[in-house]
C-alpha positions as CSV (number, residue, x, y, z in Angstrom):
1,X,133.8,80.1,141.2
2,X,136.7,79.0,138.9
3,X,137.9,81.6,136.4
4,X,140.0,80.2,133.6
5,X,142.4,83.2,131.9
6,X,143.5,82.1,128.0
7,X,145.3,84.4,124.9
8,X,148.5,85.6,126.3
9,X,151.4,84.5,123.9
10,X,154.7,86.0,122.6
11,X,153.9,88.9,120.5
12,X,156.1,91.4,118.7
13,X,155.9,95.4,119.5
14,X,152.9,97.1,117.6
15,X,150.9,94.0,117.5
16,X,147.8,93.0,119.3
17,X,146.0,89.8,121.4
18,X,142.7,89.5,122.6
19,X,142.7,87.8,126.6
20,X,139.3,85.7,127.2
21,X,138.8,84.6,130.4
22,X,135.7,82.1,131.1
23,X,133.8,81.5,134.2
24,X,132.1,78.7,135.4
25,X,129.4,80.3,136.9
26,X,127.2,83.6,135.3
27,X,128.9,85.4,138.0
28,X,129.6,88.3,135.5
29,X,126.0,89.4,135.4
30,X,126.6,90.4,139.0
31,X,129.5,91.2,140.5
32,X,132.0,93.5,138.6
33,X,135.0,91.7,137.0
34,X,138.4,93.3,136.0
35,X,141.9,92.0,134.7
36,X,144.9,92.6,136.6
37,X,148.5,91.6,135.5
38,X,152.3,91.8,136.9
39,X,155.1,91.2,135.5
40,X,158.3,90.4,137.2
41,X,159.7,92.6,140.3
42,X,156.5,94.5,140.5
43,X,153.4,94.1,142.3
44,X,150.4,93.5,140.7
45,X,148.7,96.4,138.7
46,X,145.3,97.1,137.6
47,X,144.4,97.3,134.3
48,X,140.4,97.1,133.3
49,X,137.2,96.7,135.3
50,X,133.6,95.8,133.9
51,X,130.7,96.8,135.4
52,X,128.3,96.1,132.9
53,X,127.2,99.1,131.6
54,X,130.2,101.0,132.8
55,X,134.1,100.2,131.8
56,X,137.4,101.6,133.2
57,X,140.7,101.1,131.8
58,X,143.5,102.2,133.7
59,X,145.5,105.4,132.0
60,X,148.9,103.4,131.2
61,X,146.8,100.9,128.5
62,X,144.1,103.9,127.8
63,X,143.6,104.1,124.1
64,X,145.0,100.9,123.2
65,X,142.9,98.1,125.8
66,X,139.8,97.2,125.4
67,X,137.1,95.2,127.4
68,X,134.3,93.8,126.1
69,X,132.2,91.0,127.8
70,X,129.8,87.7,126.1
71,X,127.3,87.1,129.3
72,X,126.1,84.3,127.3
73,X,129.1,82.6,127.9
74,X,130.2,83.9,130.8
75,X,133.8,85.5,129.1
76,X,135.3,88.8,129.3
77,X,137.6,89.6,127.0
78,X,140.7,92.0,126.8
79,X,141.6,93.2,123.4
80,X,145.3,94.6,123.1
81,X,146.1,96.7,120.9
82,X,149.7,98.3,119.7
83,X,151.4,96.3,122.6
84,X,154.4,97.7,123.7
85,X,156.9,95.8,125.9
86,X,156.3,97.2,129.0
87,X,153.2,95.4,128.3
88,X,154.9,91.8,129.4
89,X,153.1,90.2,132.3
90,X,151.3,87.6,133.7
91,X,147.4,88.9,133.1
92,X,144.8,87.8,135.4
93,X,141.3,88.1,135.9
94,X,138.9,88.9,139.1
95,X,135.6,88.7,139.9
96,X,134.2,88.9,143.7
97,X,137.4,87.7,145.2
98,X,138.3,84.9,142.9
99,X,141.3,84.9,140.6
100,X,142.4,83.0,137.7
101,X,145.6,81.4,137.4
102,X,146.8,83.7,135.0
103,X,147.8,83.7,131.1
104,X,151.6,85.3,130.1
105,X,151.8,87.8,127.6
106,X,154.9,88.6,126.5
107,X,156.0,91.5,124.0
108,X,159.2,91.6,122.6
109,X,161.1,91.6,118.8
């Protein structure tokens, strides 16, 4: 399975971006899929999960993250909101052990 991450870009403080990341097989509809990101010097942190009927979102990104998912066409999405700079990293997605490449967000004035 090939996941394909797309979105991140350079983005002042207070605004927002909306990840998408596609798959190539309807793997969604089975597994549970969740973003990740990490940005330099740290390890990787989680962020969201999907499990369908159920989300998470981890507490650092509560109240301004969003996931939403389009079975149809095989994309989850991440909506970020007021992003903050903290909120700089490479973001990746995850579904049964396979992993995008990764797409950069990166918030700064």
């Amino acid at each position: 399975v090939q996941l394909v991450e797309a979105g991140g870009a350079l983005v002042q403080p207070g605004g927002s971006l909306r990840l998408s990341c596609v798959a190539d097989e309807p793997i969604f509809k089975t597994f549970p899929m969740a973003w990740y990101r990490q940005s330099l010097g740290h390890e990787r942190e989680w962020v969201a999960t999907s499990r369908g009927t159920v989300d998470e979102i981890a507490d650092s990104v509560q109240g301004r993250f969003t996931i939403s998912r389009d079975d149809a066409r095989n994309t989850i999405f991440l909506q970020m909101n007021d992003l903050k700079p903290e909120d700089t990293a490479i973001y990746f997605c995850t579904s049964k052990d396979n992993w995008g490449p990764g797409t950069q967000v990166t918030v700064s004035s």
